[in-house]
Biopython code that builds the backbone (N, CA, C, O; Angstrom):
import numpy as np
from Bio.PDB.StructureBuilder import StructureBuilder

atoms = [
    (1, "UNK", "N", (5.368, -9.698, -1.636)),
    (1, "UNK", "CA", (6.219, -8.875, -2.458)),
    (1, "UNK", "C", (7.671, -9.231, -2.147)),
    (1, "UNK", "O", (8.027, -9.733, -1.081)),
    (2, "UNK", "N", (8.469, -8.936, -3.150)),
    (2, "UNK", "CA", (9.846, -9.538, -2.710)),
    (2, "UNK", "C", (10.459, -8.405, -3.829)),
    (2, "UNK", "O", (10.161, -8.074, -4.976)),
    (3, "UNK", "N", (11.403, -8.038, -2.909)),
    (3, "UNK", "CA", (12.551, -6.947, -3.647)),
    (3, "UNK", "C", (13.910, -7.676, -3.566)),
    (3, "UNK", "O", (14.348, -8.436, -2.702)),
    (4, "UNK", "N", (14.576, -7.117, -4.988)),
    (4, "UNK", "CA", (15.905, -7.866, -5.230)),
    (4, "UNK", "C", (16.786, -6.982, -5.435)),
    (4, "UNK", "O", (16.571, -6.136, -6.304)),
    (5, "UNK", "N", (18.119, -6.960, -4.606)),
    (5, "UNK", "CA", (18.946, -5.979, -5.136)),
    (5, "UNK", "C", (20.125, -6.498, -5.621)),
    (5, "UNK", "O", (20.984, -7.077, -4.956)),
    (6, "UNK", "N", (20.141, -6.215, -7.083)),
    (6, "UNK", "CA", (21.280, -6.927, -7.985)),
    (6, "UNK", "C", (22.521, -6.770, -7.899)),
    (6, "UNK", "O", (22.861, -6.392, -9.020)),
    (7, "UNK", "N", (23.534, -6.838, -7.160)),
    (7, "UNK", "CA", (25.024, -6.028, -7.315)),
    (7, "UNK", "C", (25.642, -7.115, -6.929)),
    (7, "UNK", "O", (25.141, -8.143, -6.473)),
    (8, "UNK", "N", (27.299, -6.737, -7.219)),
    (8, "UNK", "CA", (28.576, -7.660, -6.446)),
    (8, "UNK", "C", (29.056, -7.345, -5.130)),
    (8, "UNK", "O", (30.025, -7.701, -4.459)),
    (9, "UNK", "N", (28.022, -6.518, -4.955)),
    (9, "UNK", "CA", (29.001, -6.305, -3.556)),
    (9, "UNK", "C", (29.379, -4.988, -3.349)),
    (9, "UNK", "O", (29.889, -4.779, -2.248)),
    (10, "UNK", "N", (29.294, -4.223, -3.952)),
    (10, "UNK", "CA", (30.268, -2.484, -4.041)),
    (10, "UNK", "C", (29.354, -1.831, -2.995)),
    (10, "UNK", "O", (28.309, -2.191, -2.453)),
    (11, "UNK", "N", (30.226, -0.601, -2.898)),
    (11, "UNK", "CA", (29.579, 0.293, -1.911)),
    (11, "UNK", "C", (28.033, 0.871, -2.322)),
    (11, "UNK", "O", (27.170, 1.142, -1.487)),
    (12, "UNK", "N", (27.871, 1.002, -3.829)),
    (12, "UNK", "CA", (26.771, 1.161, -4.071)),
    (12, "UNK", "C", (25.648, 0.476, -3.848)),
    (12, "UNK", "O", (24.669, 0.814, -3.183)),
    (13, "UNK", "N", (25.891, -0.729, -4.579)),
    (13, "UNK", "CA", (25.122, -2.044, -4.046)),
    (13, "UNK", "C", (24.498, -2.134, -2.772)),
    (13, "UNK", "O", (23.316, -2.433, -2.598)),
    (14, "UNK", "N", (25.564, -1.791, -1.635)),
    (14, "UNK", "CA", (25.250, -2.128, -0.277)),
    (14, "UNK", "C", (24.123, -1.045, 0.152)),
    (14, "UNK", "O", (23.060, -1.304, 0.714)),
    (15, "UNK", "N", (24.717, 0.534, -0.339)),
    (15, "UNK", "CA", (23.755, 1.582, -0.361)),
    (15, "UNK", "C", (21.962, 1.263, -1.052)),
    (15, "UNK", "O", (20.843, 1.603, -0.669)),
    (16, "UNK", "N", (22.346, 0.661, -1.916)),
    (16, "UNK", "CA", (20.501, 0.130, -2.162)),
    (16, "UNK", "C", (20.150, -0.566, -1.528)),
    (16, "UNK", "O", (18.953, -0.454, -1.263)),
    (17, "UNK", "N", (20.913, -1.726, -0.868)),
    (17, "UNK", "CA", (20.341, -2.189, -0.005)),
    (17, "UNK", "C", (20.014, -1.756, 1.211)),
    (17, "UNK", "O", (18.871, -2.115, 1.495)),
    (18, "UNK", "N", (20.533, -1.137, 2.050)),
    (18, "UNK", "CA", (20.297, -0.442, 3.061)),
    (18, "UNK", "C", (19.275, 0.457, 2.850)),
    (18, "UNK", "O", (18.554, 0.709, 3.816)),
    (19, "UNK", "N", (18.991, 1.163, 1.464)),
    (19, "UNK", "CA", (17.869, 2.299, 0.862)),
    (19, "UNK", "C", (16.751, 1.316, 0.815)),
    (19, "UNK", "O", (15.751, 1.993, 1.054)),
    (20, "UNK", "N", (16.303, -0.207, 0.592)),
    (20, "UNK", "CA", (15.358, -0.666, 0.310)),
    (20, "UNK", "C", (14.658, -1.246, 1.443)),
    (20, "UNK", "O", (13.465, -1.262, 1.746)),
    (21, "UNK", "N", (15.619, -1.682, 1.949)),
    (21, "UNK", "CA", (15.336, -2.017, 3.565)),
    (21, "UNK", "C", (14.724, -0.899, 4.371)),
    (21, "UNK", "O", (13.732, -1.339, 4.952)),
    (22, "UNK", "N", (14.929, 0.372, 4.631)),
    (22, "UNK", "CA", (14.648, 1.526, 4.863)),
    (22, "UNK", "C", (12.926, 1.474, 4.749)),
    (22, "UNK", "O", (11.990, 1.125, 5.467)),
    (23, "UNK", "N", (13.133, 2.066, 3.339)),
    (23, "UNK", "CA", (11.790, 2.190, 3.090)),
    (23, "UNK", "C", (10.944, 0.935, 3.019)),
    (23, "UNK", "O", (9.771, 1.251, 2.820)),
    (24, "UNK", "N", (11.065, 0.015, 3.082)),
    (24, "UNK", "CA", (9.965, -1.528, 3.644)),
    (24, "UNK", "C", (9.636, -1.207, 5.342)),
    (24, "UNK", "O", (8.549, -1.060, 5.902)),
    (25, "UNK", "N", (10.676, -1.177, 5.754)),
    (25, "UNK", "CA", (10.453, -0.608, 6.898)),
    (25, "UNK", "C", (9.213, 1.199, 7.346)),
    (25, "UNK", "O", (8.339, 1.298, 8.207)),
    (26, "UNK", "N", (9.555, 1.943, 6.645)),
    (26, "UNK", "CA", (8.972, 2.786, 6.698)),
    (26, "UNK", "C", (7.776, 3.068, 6.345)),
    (26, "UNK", "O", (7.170, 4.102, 6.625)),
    (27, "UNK", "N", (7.225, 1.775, 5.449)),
    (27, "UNK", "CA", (5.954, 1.441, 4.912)),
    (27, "UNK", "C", (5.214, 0.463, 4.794)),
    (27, "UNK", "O", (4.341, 0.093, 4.009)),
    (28, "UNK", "N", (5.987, -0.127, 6.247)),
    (28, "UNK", "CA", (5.368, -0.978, 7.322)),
    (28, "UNK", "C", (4.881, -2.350, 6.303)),
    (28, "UNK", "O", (3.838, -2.945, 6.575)),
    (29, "UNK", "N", (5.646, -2.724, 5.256)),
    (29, "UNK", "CA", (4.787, -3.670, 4.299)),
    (29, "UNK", "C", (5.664, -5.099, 4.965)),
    (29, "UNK", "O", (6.597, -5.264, 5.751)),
    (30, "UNK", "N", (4.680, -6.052, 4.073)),
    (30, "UNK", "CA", (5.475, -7.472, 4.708)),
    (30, "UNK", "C", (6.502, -7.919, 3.149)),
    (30, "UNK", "O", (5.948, -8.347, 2.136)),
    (31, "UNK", "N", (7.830, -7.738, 3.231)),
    (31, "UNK", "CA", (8.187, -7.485, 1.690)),
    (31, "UNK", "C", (9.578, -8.181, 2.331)),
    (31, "UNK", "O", (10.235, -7.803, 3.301)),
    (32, "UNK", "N", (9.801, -9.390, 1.399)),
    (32, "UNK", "CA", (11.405, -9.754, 1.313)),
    (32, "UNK", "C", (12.235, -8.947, 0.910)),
    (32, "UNK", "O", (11.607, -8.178, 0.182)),
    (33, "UNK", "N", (13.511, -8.587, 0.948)),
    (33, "UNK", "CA", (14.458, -8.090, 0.726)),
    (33, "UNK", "C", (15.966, -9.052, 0.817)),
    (33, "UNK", "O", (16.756, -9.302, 1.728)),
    (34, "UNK", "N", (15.864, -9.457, -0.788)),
    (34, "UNK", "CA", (16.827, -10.675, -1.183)),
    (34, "UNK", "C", (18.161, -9.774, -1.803)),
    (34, "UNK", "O", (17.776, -8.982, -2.663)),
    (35, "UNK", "N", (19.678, -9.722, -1.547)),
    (35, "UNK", "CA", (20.756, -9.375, -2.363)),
    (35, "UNK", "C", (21.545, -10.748, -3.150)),
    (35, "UNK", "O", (22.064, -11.772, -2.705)),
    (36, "UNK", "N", (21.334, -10.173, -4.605)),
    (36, "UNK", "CA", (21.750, -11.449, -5.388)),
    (36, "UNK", "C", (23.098, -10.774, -5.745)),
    (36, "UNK", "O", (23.172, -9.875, -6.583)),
    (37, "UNK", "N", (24.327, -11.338, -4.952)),
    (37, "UNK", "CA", (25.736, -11.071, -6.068)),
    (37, "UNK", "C", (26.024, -11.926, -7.229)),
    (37, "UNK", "O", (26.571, -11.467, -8.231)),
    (38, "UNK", "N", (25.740, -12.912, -7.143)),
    (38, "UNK", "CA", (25.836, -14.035, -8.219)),
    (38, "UNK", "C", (25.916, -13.380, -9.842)),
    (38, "UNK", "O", (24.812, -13.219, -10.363)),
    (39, "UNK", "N", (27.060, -13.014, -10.630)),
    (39, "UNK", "CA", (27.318, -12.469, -11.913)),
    (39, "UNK", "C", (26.140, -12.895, -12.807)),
    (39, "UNK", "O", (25.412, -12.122, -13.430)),
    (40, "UNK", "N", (26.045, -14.445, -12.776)),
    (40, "UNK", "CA", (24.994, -14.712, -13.627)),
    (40, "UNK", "C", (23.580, -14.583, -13.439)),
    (40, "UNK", "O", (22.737, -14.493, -14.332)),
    (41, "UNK", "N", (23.395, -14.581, -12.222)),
    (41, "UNK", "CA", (21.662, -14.543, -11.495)),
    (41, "UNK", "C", (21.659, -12.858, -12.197)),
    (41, "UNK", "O", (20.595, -12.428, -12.641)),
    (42, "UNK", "N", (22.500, -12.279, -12.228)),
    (42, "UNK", "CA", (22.197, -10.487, -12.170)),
    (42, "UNK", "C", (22.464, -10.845, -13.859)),
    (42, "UNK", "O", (22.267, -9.773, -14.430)),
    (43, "UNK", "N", (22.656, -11.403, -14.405)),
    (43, "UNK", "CA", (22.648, -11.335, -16.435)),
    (43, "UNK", "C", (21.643, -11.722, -16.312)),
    (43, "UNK", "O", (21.119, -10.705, -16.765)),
    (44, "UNK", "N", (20.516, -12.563, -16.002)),
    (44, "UNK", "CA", (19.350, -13.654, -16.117)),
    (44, "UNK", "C", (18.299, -12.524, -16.380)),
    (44, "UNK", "O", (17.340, -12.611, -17.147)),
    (45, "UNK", "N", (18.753, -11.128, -15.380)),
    (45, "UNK", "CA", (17.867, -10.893, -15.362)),
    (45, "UNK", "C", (17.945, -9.459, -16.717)),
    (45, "UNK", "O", (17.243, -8.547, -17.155)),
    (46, "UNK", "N", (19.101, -9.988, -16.884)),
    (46, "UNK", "CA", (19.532, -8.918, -18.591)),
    (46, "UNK", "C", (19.929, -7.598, -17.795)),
    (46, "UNK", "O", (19.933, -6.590, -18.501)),
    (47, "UNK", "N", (20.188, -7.456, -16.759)),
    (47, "UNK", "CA", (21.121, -6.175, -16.471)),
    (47, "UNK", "C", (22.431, -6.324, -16.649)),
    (47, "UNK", "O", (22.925, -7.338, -16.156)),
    (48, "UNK", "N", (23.276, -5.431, -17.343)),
    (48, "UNK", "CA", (24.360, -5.529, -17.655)),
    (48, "UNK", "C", (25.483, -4.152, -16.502)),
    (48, "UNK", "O", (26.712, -4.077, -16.487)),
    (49, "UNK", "N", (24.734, -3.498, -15.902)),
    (49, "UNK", "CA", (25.027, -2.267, -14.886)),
    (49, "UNK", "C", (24.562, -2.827, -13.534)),
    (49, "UNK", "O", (23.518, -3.436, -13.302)),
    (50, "UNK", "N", (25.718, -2.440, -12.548)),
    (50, "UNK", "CA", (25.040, -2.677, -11.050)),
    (50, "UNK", "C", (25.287, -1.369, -10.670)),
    (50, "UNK", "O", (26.168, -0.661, -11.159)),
    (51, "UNK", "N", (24.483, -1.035, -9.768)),
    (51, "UNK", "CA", (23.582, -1.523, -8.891)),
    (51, "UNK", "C", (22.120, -1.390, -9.561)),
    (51, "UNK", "O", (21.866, -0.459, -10.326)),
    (52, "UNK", "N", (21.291, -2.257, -9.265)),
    (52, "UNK", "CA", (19.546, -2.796, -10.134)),
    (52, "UNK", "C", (18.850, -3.117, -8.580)),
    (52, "UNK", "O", (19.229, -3.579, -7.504)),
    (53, "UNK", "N", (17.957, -2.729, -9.004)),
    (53, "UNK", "CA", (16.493, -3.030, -8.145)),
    (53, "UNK", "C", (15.340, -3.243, -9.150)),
    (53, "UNK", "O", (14.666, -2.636, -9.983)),
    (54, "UNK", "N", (15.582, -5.031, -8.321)),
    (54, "UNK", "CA", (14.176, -5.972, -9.328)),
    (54, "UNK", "C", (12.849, -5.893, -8.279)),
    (54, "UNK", "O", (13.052, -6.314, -7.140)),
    (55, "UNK", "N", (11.885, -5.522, -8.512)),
    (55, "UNK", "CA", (10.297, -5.583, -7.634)),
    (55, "UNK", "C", (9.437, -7.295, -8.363)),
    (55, "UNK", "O", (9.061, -7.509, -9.515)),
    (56, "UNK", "N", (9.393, -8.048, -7.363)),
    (56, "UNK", "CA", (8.541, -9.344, -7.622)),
    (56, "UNK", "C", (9.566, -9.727, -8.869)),
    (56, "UNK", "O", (8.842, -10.274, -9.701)),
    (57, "UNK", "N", (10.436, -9.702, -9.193)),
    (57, "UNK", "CA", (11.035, -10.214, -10.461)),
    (57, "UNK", "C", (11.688, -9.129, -11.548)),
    (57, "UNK", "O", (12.836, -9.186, -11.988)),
    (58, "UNK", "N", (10.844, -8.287, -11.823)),
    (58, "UNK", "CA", (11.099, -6.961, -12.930)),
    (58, "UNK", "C", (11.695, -5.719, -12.109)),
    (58, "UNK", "O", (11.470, -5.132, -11.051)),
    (59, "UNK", "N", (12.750, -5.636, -13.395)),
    (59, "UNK", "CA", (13.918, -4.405, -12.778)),
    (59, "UNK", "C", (12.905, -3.257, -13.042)),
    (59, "UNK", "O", (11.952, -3.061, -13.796)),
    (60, "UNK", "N", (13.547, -2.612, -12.089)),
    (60, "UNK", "CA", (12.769, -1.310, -11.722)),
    (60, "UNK", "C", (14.005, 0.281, -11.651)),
    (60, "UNK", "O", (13.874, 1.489, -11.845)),
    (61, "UNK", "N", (15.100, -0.614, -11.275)),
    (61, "UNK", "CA", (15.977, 0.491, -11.311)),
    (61, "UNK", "C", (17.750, -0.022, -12.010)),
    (61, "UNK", "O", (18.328, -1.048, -11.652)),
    (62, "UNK", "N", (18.108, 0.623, -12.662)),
    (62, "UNK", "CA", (19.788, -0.031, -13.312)),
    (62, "UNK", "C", (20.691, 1.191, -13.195)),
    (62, "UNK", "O", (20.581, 2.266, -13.784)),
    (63, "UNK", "N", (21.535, 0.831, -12.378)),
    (63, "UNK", "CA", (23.102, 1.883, -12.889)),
    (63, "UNK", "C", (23.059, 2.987, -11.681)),
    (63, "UNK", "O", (24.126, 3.593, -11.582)),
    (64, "UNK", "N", (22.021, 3.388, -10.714)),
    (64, "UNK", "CA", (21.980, 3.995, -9.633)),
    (64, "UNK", "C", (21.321, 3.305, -8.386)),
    (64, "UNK", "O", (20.754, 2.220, -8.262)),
    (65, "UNK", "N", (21.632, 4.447, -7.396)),
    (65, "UNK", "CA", (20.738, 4.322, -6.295)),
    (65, "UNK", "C", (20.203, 5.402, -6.163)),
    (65, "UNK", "O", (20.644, 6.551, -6.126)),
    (66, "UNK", "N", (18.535, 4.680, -6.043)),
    (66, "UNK", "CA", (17.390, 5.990, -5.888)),
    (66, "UNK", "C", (17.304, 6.102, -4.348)),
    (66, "UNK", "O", (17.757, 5.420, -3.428)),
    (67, "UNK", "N", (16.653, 7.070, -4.409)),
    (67, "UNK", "CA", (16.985, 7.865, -2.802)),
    (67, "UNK", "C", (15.792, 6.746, -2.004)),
    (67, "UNK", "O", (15.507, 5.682, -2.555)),
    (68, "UNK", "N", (15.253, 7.096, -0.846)),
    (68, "UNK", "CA", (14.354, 5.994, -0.055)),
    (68, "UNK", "C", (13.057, 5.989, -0.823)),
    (68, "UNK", "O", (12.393, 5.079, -1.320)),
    (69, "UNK", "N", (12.851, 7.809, -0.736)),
    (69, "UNK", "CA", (11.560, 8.214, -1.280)),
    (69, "UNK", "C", (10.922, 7.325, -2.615)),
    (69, "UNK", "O", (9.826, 6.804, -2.821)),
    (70, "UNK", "N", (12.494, 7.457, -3.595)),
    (70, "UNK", "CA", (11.939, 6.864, -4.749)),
    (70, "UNK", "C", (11.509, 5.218, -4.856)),
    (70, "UNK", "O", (10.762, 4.632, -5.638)),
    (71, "UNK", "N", (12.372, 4.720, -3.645)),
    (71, "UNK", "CA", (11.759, 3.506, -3.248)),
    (71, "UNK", "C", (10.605, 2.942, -2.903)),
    (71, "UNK", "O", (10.019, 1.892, -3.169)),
    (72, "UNK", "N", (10.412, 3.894, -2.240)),
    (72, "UNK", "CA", (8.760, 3.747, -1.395)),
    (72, "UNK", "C", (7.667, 3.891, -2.629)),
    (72, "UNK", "O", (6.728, 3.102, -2.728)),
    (73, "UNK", "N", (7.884, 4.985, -3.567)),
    (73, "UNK", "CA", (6.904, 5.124, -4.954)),
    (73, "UNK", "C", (6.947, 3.923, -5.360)),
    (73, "UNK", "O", (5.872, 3.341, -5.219)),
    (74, "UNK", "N", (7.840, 3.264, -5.851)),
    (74, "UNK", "CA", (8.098, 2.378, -7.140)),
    (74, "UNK", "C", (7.251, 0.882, -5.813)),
    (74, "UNK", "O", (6.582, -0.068, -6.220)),
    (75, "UNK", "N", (7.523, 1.105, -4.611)),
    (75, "UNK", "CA", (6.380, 0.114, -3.803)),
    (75, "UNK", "C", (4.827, 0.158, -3.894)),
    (75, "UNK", "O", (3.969, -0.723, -3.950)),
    (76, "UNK", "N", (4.790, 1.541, -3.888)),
    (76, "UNK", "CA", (3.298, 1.784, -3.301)),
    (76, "UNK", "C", (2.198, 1.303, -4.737)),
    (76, "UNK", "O", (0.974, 1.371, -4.627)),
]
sb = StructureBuilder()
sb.init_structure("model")
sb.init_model(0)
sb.init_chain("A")
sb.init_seg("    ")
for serial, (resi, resn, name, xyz) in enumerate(atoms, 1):
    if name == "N":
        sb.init_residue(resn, " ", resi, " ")
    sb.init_atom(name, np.array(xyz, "f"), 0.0, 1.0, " ", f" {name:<3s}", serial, name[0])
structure = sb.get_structure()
């Protein structure tokens, strides 16, 4: 499994990342956790809002950060 968190960099951004990392951790899975700032890698994937969380490829979340909990669902 491989999680992607789409942003430039902002405080939000960093907050999903730290939220996704969290919960991989907390649910003991064997799961990459890749941050793409790259403007165009984050259009490729047709999000036009950061902060995004892509699961194996497909966005799962655009324009917020979900709390850990909601992380761990959108894993399990």
């Amino acid at each position: 499994m491989k999680i992607q968190v789409l942003g430039t960099g902002c405080q939000k951004c960093e907050k999903l990342a730290e939220s996704a990392e969290k919960a991989v951790f907390e649910l003991a899975i064997d799961c990459e956790v890749e941050k793409i700032t790259d403007i165009n890698q984050i259009m490729e994937f047709g999000v036009m809002l950061t902060p995004a969380l892509a699961i194996d490829g497909v966005v799962k979340v655009v324009g917020k950060v979900p709390s850990v909990d909601a992380i761990k669902n959108l894993l399990q």
